[in-house]
N, C-alpha and C positions, 0 to 999 in steps of 0.2 A: 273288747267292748269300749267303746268312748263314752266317756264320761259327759260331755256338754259337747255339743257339734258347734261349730263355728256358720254361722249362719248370716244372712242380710238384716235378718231382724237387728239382731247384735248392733248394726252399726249408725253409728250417732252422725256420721260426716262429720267428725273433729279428728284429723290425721293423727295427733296424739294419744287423744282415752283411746280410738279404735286402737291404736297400734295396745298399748296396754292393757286392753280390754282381748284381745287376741293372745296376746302371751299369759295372759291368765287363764283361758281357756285350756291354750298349751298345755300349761304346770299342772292345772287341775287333772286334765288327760293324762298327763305322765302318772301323776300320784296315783289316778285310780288304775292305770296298767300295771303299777307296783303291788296294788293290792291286790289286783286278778291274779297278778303273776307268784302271787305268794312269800312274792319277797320283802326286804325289811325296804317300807315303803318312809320309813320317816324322814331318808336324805331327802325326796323329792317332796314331801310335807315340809319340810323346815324351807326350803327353795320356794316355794308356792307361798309359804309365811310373810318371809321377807319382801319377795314381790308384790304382798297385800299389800304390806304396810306400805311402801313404800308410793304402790299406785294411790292408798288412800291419802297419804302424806300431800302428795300432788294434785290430788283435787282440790284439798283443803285449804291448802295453797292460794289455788285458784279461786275457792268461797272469799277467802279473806280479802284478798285483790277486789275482789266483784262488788264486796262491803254487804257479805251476808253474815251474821251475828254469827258469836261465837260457838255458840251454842244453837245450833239448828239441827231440826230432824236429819238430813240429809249427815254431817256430821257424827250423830249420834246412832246414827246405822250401820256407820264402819265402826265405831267403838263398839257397838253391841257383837256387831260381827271377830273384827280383831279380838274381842275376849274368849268367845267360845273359841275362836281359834287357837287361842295361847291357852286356853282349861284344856283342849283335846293334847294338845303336847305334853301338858303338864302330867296328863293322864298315861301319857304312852310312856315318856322319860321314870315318874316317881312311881307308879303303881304299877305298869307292864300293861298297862287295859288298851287294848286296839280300837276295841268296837265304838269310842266316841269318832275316830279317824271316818271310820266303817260309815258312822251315820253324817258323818260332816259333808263328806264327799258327795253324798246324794243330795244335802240341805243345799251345800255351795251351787250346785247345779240348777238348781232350782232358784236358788236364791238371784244368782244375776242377770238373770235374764229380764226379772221385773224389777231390780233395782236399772239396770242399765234403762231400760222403758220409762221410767217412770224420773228418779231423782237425776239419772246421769244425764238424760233428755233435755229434764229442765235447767240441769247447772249448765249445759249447753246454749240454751237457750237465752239462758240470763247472759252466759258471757258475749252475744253475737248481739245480743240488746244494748251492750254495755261497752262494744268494740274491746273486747279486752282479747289481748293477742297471748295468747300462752309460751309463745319461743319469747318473748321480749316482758313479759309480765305487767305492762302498761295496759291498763283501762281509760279509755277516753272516756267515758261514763260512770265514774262514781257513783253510787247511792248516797244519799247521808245517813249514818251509822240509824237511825231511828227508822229509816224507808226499808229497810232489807230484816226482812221477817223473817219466823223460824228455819224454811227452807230458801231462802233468797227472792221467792214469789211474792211474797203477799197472802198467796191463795193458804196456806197452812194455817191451822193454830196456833197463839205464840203456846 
């Protein structure tokens, strides 16, 4: 069974998140074949981890370059996220409990489909407003630190 399909929706037209955003799909599909498969699915959990952080690392990245605040929803979504990720380990390593793994795997699926739609859309968005090149890290359109709102739009809450 596949865990999350790889689909058109998915893709944002940024050669990079997509390429990232496809390898997470991948990881996710392996981790949930492991759990189908009844095998100890934690190496492909910990593999799927490290690629979180690492993709959310690189957006964040990207926020900073853009001159979206430290502290923005978009931001603070992968932190929300990265933590139940690292509780469900924490849970499979120190106590032997699988079943957060069990219910993550469904959440994550669900989960990126409207994160990609919605926050990865708009950091796309901002950085194509802002000529910001992601192989070269250069923005020709800075914000000033005070212009770039909670989510880098505007349109958010602070």
């Amino acid at each position: 069974m596949t865990t999350l399909a790889w689909t058109d929706k998915l893709v944002l037209n940024q050669p990079t998140l997509d390429t990232t955003h496809q390898e997470f799909v991948e990881l996710l599909n392996a981790f949930g074949a492991a759990l189908d498969a009844g095998a100890d699915a934690l190496p492909a959990y910990q593999v799927l981890l490290a690629h979180t952080e690492a993709h959310f690392a690189m957006e964040e990245d990207w926020m900073a370059r853009c001159g979206f605040e430290a502290q923005n929803c978009h931001a603070s979504q992968h932190a929300m996220v990265l933590n139940v990720m690292r509780e469900a380990l924490r849970y499979a390593n120190q106590l032997n409990d699988r079943e957060p793994l069990n219910i993550l795997r469904t959440e994550l699926a669900g989960w990126l489909p409207q994160h990609a739609e919605m926050m990865d859309a708009a950091l796309v968005f901002t950085m194509e407003q802002r000529g910001f090149d992601p192989v070269t890290g250069e923005c020709k359109q800075p914000v000033a630190e005070s212009a770039a709102h909670s989510c880098g739009s505007g349109s958010c809450g602070d």
